[in-house]
BALO-994935 format. One record per residue (C-alpha): residue in one letter; x negated, y negated, z negated. Coordinates in nm, 4 decimals, padded with zeros to 6 digits. Layout:
BEGIN
A | X | Y | Z
...
END
This chain:
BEGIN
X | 02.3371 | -01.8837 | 02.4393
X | 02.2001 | -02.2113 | 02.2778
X | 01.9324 | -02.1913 | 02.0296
X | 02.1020 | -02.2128 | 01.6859
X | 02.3722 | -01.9568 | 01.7938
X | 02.1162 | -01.7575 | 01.9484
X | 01.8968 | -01.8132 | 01.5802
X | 02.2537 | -01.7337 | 01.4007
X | 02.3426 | -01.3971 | 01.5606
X | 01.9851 | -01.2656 | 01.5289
X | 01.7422 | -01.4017 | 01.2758
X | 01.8286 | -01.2761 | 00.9074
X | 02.0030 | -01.5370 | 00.7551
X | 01.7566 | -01.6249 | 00.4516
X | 01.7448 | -01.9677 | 00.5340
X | 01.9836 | -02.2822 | 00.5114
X | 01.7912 | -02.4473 | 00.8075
X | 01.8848 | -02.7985 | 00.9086
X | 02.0023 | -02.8941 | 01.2235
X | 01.7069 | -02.9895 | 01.3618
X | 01.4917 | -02.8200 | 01.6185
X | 01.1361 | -02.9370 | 01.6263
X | 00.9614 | -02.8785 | 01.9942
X | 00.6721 | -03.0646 | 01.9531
X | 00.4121 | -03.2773 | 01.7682
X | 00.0772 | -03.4641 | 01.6888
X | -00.0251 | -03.4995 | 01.3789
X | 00.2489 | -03.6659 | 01.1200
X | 00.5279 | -03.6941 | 01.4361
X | 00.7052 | -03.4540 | 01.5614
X | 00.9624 | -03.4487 | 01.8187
X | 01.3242 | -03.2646 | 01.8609
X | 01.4297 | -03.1429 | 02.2075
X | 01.5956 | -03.4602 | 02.2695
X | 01.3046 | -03.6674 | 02.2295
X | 01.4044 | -03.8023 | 01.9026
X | 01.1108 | -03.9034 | 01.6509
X | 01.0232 | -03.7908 | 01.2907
X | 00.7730 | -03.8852 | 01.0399
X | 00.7070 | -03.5597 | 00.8895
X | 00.6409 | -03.5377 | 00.4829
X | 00.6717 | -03.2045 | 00.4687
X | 00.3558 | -03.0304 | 00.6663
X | 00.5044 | -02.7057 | 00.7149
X | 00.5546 | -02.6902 | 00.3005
X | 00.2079 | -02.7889 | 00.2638
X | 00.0445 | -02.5766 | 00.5319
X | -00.0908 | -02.7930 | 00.8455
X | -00.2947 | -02.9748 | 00.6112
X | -00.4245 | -03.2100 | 00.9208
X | -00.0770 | -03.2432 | 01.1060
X | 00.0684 | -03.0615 | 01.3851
X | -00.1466 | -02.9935 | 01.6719
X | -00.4646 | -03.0774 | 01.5514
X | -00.7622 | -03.1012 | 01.7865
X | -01.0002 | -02.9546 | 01.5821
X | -00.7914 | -02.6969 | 01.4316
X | -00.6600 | -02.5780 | 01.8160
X | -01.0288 | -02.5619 | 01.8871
X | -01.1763 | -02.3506 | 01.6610
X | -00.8605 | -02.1038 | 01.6915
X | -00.8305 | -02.0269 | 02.0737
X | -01.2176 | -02.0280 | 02.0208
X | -01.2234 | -01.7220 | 01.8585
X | -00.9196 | -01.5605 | 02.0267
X | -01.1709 | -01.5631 | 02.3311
X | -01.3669 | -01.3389 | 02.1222
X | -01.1974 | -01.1394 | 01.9553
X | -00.8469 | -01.1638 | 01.8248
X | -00.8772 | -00.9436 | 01.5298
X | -01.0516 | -00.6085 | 01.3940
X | -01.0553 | -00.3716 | 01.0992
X | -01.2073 | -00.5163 | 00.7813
X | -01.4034 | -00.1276 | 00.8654
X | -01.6295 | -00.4180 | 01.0141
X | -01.8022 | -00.7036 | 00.9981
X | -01.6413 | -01.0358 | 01.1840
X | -01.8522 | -01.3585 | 01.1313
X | -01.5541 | -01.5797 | 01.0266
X | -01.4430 | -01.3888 | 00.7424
X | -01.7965 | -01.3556 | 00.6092
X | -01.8423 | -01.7530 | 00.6260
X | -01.5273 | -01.8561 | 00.4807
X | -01.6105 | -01.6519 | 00.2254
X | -01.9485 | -01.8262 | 00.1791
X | -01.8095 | -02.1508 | 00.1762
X | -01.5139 | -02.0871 | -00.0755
X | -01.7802 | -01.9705 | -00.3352
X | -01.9866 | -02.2860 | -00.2151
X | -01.7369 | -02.5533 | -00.3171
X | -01.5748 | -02.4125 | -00.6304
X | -01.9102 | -02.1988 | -00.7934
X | -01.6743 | -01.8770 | -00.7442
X | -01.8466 | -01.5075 | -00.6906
X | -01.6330 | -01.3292 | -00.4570
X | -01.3107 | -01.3533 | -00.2680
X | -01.0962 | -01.0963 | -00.1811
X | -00.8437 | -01.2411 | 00.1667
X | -00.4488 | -01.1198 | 00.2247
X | -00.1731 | -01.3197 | 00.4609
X | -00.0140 | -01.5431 | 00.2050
X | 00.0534 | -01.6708 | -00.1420
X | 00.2590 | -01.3946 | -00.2954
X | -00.0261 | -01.1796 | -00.1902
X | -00.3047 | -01.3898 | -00.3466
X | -00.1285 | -01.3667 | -00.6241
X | -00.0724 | -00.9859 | -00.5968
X | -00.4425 | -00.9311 | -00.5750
X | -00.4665 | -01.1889 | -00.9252
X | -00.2722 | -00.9827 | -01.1276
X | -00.4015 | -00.6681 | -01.0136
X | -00.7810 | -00.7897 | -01.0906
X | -00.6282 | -00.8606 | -01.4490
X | -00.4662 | -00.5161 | -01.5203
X | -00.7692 | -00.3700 | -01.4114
X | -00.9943 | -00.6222 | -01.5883
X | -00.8024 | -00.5048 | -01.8914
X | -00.7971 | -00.1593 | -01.8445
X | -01.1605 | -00.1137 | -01.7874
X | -01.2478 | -00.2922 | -02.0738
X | -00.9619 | -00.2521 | -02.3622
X | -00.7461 | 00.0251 | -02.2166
X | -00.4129 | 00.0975 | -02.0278
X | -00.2395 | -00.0243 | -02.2665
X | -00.2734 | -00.3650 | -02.2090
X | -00.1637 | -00.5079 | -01.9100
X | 00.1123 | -00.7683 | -02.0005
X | 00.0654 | -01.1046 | -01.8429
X | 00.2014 | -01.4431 | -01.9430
X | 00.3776 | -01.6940 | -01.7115
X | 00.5190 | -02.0136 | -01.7908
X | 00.8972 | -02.1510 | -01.7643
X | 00.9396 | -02.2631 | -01.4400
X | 00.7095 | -02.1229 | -01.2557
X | 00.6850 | -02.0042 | -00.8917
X | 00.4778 | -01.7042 | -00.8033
X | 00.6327 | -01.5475 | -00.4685
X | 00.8802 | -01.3184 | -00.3335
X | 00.7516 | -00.9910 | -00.3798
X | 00.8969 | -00.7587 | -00.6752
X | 00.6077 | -00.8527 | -00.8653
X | 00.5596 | -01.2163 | -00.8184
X | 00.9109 | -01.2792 | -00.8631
X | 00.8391 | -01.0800 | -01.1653
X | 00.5943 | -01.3176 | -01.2200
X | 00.8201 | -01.6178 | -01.1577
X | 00.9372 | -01.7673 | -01.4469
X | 01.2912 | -01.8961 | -01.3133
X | 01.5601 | -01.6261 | -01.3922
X | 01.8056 | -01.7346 | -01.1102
X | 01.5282 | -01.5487 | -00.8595
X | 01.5509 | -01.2258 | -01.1041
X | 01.9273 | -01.1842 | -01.0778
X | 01.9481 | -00.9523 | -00.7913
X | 01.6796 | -00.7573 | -00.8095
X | 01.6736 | -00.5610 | -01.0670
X | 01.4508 | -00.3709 | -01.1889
X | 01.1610 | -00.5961 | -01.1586
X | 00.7744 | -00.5071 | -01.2723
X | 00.7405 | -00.4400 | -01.5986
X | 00.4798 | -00.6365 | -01.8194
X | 00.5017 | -01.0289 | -01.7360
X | 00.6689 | -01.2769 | -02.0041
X | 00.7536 | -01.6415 | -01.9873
X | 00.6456 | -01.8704 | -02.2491
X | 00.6770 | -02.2925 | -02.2305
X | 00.3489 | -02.4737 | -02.1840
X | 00.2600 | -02.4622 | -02.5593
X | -00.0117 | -02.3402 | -02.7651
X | 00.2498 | -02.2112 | -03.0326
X | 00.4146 | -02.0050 | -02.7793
X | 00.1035 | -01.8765 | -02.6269
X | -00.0545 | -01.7872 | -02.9558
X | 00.2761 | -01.5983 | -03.0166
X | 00.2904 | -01.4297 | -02.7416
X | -00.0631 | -01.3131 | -02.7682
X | -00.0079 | -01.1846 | -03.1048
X | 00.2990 | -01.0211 | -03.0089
X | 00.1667 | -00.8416 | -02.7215
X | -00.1352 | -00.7156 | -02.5578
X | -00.2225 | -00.9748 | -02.2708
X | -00.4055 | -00.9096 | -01.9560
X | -00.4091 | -01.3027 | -01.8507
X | -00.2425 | -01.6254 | -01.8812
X | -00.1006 | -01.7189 | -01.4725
X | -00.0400 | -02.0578 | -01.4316
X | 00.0267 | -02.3234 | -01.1891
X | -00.1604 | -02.7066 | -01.2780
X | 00.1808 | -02.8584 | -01.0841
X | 00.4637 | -02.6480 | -01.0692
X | 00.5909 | -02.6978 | -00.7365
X | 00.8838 | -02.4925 | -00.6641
X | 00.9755 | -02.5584 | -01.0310
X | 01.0556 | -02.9331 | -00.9790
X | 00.6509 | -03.0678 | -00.9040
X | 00.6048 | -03.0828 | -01.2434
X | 00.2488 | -03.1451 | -01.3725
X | 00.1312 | -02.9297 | -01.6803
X | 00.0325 | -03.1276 | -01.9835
X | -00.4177 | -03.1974 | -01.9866
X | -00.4343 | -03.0651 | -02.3416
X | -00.2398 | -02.7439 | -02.2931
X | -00.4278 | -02.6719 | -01.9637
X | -00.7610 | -02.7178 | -02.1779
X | -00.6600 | -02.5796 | -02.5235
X | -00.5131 | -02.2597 | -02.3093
X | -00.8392 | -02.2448 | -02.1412
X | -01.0732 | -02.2517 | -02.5043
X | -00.8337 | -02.0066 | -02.6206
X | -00.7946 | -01.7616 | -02.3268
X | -01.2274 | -01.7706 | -02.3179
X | -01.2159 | -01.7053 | -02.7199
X | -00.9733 | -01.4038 | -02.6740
X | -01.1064 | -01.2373 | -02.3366
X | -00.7710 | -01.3076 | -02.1822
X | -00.8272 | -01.3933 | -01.7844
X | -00.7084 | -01.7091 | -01.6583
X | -00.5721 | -01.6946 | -01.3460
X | -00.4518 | -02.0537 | -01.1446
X | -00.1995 | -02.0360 | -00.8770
X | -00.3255 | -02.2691 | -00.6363
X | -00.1030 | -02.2031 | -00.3526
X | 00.0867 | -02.5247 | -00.3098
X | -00.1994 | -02.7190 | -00.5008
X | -00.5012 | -02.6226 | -00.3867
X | -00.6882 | -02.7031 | -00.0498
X | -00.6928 | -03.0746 | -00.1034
X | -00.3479 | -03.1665 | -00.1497
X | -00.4146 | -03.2878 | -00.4992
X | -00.6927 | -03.4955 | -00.4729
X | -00.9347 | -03.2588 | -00.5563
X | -01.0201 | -02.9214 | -00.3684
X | -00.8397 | -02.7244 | -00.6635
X | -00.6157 | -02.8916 | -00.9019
X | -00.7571 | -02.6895 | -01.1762
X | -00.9715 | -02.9282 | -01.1192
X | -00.8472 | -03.2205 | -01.2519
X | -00.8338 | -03.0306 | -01.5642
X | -01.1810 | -03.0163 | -01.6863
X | -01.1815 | -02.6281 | -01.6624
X | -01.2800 | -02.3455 | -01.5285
X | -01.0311 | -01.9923 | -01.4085
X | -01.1300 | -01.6589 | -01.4131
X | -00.9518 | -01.6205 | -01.0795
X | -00.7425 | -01.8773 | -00.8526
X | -00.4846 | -01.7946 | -00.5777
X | -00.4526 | -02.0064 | -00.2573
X | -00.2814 | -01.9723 | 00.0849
X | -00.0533 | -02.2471 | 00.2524
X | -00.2985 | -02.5291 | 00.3859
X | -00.6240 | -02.3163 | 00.3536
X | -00.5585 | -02.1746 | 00.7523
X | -00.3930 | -02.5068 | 00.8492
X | -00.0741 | -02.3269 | 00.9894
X | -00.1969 | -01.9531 | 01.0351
X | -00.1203 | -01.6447 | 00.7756
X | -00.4366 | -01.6611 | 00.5252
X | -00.4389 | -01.6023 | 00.1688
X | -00.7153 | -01.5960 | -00.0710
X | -00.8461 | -01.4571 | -00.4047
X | -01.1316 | -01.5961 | -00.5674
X | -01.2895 | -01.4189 | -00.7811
X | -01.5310 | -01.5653 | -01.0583
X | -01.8535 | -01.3612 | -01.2054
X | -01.6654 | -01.1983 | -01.5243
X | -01.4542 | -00.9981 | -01.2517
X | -01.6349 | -01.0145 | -00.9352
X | -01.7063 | -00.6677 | -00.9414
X | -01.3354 | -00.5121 | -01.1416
X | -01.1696 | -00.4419 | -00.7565
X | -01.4234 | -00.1447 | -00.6028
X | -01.3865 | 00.0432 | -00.3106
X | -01.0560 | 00.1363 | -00.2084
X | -00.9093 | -00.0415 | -00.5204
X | -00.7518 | -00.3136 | -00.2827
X | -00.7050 | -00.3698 | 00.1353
X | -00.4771 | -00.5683 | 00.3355
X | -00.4652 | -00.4709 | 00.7276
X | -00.4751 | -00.8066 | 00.8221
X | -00.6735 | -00.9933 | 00.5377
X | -00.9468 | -01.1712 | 00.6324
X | -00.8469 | -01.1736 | 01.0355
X | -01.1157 | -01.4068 | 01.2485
X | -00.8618 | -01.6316 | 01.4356
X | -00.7364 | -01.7415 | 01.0454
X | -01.0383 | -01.7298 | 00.9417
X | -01.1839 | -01.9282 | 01.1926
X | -00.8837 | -02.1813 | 01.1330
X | -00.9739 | -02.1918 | 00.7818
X | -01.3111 | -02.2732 | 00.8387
X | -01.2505 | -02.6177 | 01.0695
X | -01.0127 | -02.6779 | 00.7513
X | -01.1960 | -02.6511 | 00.4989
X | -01.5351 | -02.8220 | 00.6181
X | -01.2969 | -03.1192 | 00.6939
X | -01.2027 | -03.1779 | 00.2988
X | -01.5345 | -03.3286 | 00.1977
X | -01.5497 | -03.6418 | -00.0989
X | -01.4338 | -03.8920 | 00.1496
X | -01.0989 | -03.6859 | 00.2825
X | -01.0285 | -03.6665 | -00.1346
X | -01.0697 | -04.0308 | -00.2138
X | -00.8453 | -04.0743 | 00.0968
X | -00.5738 | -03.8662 | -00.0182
X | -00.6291 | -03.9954 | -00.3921
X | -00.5542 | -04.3404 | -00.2481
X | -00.2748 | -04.2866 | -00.0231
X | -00.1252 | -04.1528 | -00.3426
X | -00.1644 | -04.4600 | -00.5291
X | -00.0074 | -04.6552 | -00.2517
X | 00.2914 | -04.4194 | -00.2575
X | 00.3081 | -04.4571 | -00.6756
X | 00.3158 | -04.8179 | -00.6041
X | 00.5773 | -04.8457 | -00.3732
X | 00.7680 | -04.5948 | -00.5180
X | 00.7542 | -04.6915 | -00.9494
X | 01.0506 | -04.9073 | -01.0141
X | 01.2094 | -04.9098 | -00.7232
X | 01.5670 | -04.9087 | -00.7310
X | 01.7308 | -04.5297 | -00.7256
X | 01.4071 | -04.3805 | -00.8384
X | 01.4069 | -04.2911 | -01.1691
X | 01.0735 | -04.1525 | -01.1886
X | 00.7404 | -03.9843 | -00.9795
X | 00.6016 | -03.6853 | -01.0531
X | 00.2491 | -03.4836 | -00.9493
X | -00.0676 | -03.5738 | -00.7963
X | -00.2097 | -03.6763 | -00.4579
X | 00.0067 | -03.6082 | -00.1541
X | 00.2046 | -03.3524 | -00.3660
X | 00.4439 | -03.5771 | -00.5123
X | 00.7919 | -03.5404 | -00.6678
X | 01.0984 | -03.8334 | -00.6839
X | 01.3266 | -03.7982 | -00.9437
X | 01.6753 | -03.9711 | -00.8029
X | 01.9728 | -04.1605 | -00.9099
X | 02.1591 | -04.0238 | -00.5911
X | 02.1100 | -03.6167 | -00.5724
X | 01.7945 | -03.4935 | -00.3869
X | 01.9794 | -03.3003 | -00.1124
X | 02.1615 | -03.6361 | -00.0478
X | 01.9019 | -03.7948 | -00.0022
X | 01.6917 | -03.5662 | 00.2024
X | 01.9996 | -03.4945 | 00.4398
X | 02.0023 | -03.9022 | 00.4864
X | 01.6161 | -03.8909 | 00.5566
X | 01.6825 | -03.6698 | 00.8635
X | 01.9143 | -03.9069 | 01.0371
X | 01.6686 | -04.1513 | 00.9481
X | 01.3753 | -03.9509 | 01.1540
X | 01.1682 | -03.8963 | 00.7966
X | 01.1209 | -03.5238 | 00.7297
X | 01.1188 | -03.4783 | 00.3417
X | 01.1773 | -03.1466 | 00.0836
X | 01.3837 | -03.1059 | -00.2172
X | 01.2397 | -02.9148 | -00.5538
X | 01.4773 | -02.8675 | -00.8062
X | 01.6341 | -03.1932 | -00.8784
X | 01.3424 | -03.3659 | -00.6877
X | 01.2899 | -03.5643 | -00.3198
X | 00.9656 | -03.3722 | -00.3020
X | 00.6614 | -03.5015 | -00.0914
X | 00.3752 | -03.3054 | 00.0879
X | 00.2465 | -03.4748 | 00.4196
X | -00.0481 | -03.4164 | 00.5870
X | -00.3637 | -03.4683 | 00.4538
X | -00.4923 | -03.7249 | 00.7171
X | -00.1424 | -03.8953 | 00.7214
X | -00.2159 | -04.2496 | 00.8826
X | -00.1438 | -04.4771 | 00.5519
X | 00.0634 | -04.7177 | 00.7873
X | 00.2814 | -04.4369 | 00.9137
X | 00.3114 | -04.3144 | 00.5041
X | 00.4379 | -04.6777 | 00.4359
X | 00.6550 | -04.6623 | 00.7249
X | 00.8188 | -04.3526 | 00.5931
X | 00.8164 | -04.5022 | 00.1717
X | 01.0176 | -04.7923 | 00.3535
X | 01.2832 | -04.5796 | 00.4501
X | 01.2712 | -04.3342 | 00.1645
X | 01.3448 | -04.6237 | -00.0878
X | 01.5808 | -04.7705 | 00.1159
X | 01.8045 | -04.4664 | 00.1436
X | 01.7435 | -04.3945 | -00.2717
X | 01.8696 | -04.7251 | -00.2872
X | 02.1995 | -04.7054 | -00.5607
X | 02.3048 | -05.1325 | -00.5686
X | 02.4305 | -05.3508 | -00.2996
END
């Protein structure tokens, strides 16, 4: 039985895979079984932040399998206990509370802000605002969470208590004097929702107002965050400061890690027992979060701030692209010809791209060699190409 029949008749069938199968790689290439060569722009949907089989990465993991592979968070493992350290370190955060992915983050996020709320204004407010568009996960509660009602439809009943506002004061005003909010969840680019980049002055205004009202801010940084902005956090190019941020995807560099970070207004609202996760906080991750995350220093960000520029430049005006969304090496094409088009042309061409909404949507490696991201822009714009 070959692989794709064997993948057919056993694997739940959740996913509309291409026919591709990827054996191999180094960095931003990766190879099919018949040899065949592909630029990848997609990282893994913005998890092997340094490419596929990265040196350092593969070190510092099989490192710490030697020693120990994982243990109860009943005790102490070095890893998890630095990682910690440094998240706090580069973004000024108190705490951090570790799961397996984004959803989870996330899950941990909106339970800090129930509680948060609880403790300090009483059970009855606990309703949390989302914005149109947004992606928040696949659990019952982020896809509560998840303002996109095509992801509600069959799935009914969802958790109670989230609403979906659009990224205006007016409608967050309203919605705070309408109901008793917990916190305002956002995401600084909405990925899943088309790589769509909230407006500066909402982001801040929302902020002033969410400080003024005791509402928590909480920033999804699970696509965003770890770099693939520009910036460690995207929040960051904001100006502004969250009460509590979500990441996962590039933080372990390819392994299961998510994170909550926690900032000192609600460092101390989870207690014990309040919160766990089996598997949060495991060394090998951890340890393959560290040799990430020491790696995205100043010079790594003005890297990854330029190679977006060059990709802006070849990309604005070219013929078939109508327009290019988000920041850094999270970037979204709007097309004359239909996304899926185009990415199904990319694949024959042996460049590796994503879709998001109505977008060709952009997320290589961090370290991508420029010439090989120029390589790749080459063939995207010729295949967006629309005239003769």
């Amino acid at each position: 039985m070959d692989l794709k029949t064997l993948d057919s008749a056993f694997v739940a069938p959740t996913y509309r895979r291409f026919p591709l199968e990827i054996v191999s790689g180094s960095g931003s290439v990766v190879f099919d079984e018949k040899g065949s060569r592909y630029i990848d722009l997609t990282s893994g949907i913005g998890v092997t932040a340094f490419g596929v089989a990265d040196p350092v990465w593969q070190e510092a993991v099989t490192a710490q399998i030697g020693l120990v592979q994982h243990m109860s968070n009943l005790y102490y493992t070095a890893p998890c206990a630095k990682l910690a350290a440094l998240l706090c370190e580069k973004t000024g955060f108190e705490k951090v509370f570790f799961s397996n992915s984004g959803a989870e983050a996330n899950e941990c996020a909106i339970k800090v802000a129930r509680k948060y709320a609880a403790d300090n204004y009483g059970s009855d407010r606990f309703t949390i605002a989302t914005l149109d568009g947004s992606f928040h996960g696949r659990t019952l509660t982020t896809l509560a969470a998840t303002g996109q009602e095509h992801y509600h439809e069959l799935f009914q009943p969802l958790t109670p208590g989230f609403i979906h506002i659009p990224p205006t004061m007016d409608a967050l005003k309203a919605a705070a004097k309408e109901h008793k909010l917990a916190a305002l969840m956002i995401e600084c680019i909405q990925g899943e929702g088309g790589v769509i980049d909230l407006p500066q002055d909402f982001v801040r205004q929302a902020r002033a107002f969410t400080e003024e009202n005791d509402i928590l801010l909480i920033c999804d940084e699970v696509q965003t965050g770890n770099g693939r902005t520009g910036a460690l956090y995207a929040y960051m190019h904001y100006g502004i400061t969250p009460d509590v941020v979500s990441t996962a995807k590039g933080l372990a560099g390819g392994l299961p890690l998510g994170a909550t970070l926690l900032s000192e207004k609600v460092q101390h609202t989870l207690g014990y027992g309040d919160h766990g996760s089996t598997f949060g906080g495991n060394p090998v991750c951890c340890a393959a979060a560290l040799s990430v995350l020491q790696r995205i220093d100043d010079a790594l960000l003005t890297d990854v701030r330029t190679k977006s520029d060059r990709l802006r430049a070849a990309f604005e005006g070219a013929d078939g692209i109508v327009s290019v969304s988000g920041m850094g090496l999270m970037l979204g094409l709007k097309t004359v010809k239909p996304a899926s088009e185009i990415v199904a042309s990319l694949l024959d061409r042996g460049v590796l791209c994503l879709t998001a909404k109505d977008k060709v949507r952009l997320l290589p490696a961090l370290n991508i060699p420029l010439e090989l991201l120029l390589e790749a822009a080459e063939t995207i714009k010729d295949v967006c190409r629309v005239s003769a």
